[in-house]
GUKOLLUM-182122 format. One record per residue (C-alpha): residue number from 0; residue in three letters; chain; x, y negated, z. Coordinates in nm, 3 decimals. Layout:
(node NUM; 'ALA'; 'A'; (X; Y; Z));
...
END
This chain:
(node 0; 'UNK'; 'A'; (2.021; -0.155; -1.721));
(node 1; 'UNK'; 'A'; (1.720; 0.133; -1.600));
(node 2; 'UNK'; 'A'; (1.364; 0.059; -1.693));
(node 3; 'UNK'; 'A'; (1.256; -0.144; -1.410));
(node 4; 'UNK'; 'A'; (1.583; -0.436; -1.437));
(node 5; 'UNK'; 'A'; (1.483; -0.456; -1.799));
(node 6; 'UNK'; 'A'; (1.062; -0.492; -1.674));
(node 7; 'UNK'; 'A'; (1.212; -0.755; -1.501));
(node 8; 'UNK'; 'A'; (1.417; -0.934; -1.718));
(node 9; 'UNK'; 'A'; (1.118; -0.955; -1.954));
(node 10; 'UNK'; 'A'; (0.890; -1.098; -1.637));
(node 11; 'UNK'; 'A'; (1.155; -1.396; -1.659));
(node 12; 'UNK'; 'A'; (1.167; -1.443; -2.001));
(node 13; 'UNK'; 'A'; (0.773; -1.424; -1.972));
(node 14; 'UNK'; 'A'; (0.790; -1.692; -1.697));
(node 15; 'UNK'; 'A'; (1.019; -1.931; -1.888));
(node 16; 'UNK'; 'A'; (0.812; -1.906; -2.214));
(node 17; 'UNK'; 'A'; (0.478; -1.952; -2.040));
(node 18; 'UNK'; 'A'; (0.340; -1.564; -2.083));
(node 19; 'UNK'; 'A'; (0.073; -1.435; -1.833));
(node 20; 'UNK'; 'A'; (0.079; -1.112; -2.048));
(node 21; 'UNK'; 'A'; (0.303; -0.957; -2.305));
(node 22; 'UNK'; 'A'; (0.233; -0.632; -2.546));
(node 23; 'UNK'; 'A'; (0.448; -0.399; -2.708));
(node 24; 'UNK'; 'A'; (0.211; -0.245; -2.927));
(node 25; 'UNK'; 'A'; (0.204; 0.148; -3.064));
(node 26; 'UNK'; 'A'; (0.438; 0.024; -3.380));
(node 27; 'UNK'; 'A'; (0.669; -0.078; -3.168));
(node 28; 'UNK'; 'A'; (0.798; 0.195; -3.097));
(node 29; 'UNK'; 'A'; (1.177; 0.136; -2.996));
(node 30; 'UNK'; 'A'; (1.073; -0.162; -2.850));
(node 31; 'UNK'; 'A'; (0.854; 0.050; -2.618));
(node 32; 'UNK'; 'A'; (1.080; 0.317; -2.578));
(node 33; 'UNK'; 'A'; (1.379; 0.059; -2.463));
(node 34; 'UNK'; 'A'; (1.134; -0.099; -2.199));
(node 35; 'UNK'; 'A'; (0.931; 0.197; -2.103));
(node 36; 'UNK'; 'A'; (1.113; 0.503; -2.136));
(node 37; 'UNK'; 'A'; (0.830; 0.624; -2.349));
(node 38; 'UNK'; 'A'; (0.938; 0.831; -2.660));
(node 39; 'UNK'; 'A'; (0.600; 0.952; -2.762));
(node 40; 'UNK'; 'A'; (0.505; 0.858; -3.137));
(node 41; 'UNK'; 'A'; (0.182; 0.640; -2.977));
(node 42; 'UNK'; 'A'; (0.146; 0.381; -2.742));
(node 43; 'UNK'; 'A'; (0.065; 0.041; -2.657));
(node 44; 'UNK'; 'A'; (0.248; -0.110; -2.345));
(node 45; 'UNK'; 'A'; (0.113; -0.434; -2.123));
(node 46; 'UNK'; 'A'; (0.290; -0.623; -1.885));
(node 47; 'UNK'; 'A'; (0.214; -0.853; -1.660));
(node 48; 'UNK'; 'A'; (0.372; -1.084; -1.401));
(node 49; 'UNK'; 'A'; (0.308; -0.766; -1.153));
(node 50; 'UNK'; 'A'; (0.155; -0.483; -1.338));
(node 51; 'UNK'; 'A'; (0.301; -0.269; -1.633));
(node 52; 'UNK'; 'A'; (0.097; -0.020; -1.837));
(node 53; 'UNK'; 'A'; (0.133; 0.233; -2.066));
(node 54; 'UNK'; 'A'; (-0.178; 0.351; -2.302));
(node 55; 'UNK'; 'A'; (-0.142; 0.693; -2.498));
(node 56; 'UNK'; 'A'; (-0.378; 0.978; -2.593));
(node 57; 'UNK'; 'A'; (-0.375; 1.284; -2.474));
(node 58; 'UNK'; 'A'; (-0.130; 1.401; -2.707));
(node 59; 'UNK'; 'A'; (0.080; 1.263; -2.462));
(node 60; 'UNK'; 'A'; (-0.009; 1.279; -2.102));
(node 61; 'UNK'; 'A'; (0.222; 1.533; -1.980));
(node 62; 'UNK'; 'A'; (0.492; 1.360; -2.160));
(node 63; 'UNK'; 'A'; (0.483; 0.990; -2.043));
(node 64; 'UNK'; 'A'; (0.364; 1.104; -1.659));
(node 65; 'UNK'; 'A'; (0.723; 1.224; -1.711));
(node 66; 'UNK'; 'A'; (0.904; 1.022; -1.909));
(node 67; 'UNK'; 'A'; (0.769; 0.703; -1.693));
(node 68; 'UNK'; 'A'; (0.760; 0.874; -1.339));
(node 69; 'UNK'; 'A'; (0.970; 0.628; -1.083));
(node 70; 'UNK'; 'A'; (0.956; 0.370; -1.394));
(node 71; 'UNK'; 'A'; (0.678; 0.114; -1.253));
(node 72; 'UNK'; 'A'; (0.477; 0.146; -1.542));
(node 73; 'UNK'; 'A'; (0.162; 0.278; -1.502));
(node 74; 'UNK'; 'A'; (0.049; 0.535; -1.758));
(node 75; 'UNK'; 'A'; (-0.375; 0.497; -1.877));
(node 76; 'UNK'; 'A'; (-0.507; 0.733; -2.008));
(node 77; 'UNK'; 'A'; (-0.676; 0.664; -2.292));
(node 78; 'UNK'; 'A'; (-1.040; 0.797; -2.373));
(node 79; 'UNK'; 'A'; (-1.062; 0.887; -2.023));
(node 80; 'UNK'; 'A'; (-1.361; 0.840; -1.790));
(node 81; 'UNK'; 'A'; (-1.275; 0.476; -1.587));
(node 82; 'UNK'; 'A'; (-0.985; 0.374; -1.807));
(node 83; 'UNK'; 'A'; (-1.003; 0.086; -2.002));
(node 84; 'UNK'; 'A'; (-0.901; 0.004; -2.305));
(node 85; 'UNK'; 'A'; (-0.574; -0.217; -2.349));
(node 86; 'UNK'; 'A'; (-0.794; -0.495; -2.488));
(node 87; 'UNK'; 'A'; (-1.044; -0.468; -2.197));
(node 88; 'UNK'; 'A'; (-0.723; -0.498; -1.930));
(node 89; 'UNK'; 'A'; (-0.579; -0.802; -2.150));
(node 90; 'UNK'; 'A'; (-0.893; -0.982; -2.103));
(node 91; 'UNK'; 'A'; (-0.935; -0.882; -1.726));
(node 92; 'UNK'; 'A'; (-0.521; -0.985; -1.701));
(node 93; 'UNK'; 'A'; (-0.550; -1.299; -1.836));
(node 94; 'UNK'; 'A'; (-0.560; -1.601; -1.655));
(node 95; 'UNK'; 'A'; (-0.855; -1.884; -1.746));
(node 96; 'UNK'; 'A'; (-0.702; -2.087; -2.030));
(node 97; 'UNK'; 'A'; (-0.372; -1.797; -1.992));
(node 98; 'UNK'; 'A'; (-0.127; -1.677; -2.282));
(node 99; 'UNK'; 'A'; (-0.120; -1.350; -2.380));
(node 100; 'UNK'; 'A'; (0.241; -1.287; -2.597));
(node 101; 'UNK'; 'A'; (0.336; -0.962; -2.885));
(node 102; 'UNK'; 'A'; (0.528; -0.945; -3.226));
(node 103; 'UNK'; 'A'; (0.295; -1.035; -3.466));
(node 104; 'UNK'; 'A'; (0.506; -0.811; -3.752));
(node 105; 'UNK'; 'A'; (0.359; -0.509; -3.556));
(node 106; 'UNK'; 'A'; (0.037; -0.545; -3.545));
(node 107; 'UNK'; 'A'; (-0.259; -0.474; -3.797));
(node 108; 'UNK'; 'A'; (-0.467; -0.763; -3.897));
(node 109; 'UNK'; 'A'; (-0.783; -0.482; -3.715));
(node 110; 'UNK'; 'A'; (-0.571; -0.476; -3.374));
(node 111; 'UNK'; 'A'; (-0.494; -0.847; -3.369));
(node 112; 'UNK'; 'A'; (-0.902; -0.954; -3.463));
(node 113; 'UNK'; 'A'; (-0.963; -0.715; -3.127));
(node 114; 'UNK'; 'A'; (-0.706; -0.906; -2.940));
(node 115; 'UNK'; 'A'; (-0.858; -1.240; -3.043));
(node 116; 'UNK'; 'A'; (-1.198; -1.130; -2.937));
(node 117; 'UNK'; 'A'; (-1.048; -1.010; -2.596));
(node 118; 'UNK'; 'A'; (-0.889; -1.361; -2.495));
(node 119; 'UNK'; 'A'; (-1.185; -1.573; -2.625));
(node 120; 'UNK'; 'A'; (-1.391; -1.514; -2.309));
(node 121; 'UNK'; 'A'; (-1.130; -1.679; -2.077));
(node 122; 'UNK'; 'A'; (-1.051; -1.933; -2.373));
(node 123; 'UNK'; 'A'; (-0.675; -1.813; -2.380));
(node 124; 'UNK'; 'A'; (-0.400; -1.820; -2.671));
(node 125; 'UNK'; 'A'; (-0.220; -1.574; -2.824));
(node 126; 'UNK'; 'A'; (0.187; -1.666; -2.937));
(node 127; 'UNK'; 'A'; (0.211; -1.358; -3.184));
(node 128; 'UNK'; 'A'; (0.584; -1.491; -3.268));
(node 129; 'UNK'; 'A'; (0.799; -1.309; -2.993));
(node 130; 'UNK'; 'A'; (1.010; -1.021; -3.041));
END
């Protein structure tokens, strides 16, 4: 299966199990790599029901404009003039009342207050219980 079957495989399985967004966040990594292509030590992917993104510093930007060239994942840039941040697309993502879905094992108790913050403002939920 390439990148973009498996971006779509998790689109269903975010359909059946009532995700408007899912992230595979920086300690992730093999998770990342599998659905990305990414191999870079840091970064936080975001999908959507039609947009994927990867974030990474520019440690990295050569590398992932490679690694996820003809992928359908978008690579932003982080720290960059116009970019946002992965918490400031969540929040713009997510549907009024929306679910936004990650493996709660990987993430720092800092990372997931951030996320919390992010989905307040359009009253949303967060299922931190999916791998």
């Amino acid at each position: 299966m390439n990148i973009p079957e498996r971006i779509s495989a998790l689109r269903a399985l975010m359909e059946e199990r009532g995700y408007d967004v899912y992230m595979v966040p920086t300690d992730d990594f093999q998770v990342r790599e599998y659905i990305t292509g990414f191999t870079g030590s840091a970064g936080t992917a975001v999908f959507t029901k039609d947009e994927a993104g990867l974030w990474t510093d520019g440690r990295y930007f050569l590398q992932a404009d490679q690694q996820l060239a003809g992928t359908g994942v978008k690579l932003y840039k982080m720290g960059e003039p116009g970019v946002p941040t992965v918490e400031e697309f969540i929040a713009s993502a997510l549907p009024e009342g929306g679910t936004l879905g990650f493996d709660g094992r990987v993430v720092a108790i800092e990372e997931g207050a951030a996320l919390e913050e992010a989905v307040a403002s359009k009253d949303a939920k967060i299922n931190y219980s999916e791998d």
